[in-house]
N, C-alpha and C positions, 0 to 999 in steps of 0.2 A: 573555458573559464578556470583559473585559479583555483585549485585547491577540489573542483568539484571532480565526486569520482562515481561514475555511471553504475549499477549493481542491477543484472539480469537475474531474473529470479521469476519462479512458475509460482504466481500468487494464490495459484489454487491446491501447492502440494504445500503443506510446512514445511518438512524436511528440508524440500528445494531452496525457502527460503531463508530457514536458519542456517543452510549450509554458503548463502550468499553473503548473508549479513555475519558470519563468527569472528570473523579477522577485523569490523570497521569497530569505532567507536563515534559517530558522527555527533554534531549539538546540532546540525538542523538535518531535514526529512523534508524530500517535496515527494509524493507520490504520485505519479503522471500516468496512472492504468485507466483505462475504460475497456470493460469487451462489450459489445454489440449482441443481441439477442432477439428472439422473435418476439414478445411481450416485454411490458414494459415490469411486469412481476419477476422474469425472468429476471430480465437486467436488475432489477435490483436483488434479490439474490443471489445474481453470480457474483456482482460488483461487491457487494455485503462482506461476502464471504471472502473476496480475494483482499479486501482493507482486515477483516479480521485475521485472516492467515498472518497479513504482514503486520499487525500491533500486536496482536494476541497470542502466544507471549512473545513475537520475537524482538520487539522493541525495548523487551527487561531485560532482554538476554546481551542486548549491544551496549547496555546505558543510555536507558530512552533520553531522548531530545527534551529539555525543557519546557515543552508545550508542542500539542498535536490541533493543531487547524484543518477544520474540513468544511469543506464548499460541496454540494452536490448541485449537479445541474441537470433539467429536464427539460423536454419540450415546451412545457408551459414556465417556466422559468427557475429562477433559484431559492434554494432554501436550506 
C-alpha cells in the first residue's frame, strides 16, 4: 500500500518504542498487537500496558495523529 510504512516495535519496552517511532511523523496509527495470555485479566493487562507504552507518551513525541480509535475485542464480544 502507498505511503504505509510497517514500524516493529517491543510494546512492552518504551525505549523500544520511542526508538521506533523518532524518525516518523505519521497523521494516522492503526495498531495491529494482540498478545495471548492464560487469563483473560492477564491479557488485559498485558494488552493495557503494550497500547499505553505506545500512546503514552510516545504519540506526543511523533506529533500525535489527530484522533485515536479503539475497539477492544473479547470472547463475549465488543466494547
Amino acid at each position: 500500500m502507498e505511503g504505509l510504512e510497517p514500524v516493529t516495535a517491543d510494546l512492552l519496552d518504551t525505549e523500544s518504542v520511542e526508538q521506533a517511532l523518532k524518525d516518523i511523523s505519521p497523521t494516522q496509527v492503526f495498531f495491529t498487537a494482540w498478545m495471548r495470555k492464560e487469563t483473560e485479566e492477564e491479557n488485559i493487562r498485558t494488552n493495557g500496558t503494550m497500547v499505553k507504552t505506545f500512546s503514552t507518551p510516545c504519540l506526543s513525541k511523533i506529533g500525535a495523529p489527530r484522533g485515536i480509535g479503539y475497539r477492544a475485542e473479547t470472547l463475549s464480544g465488543t466494547f
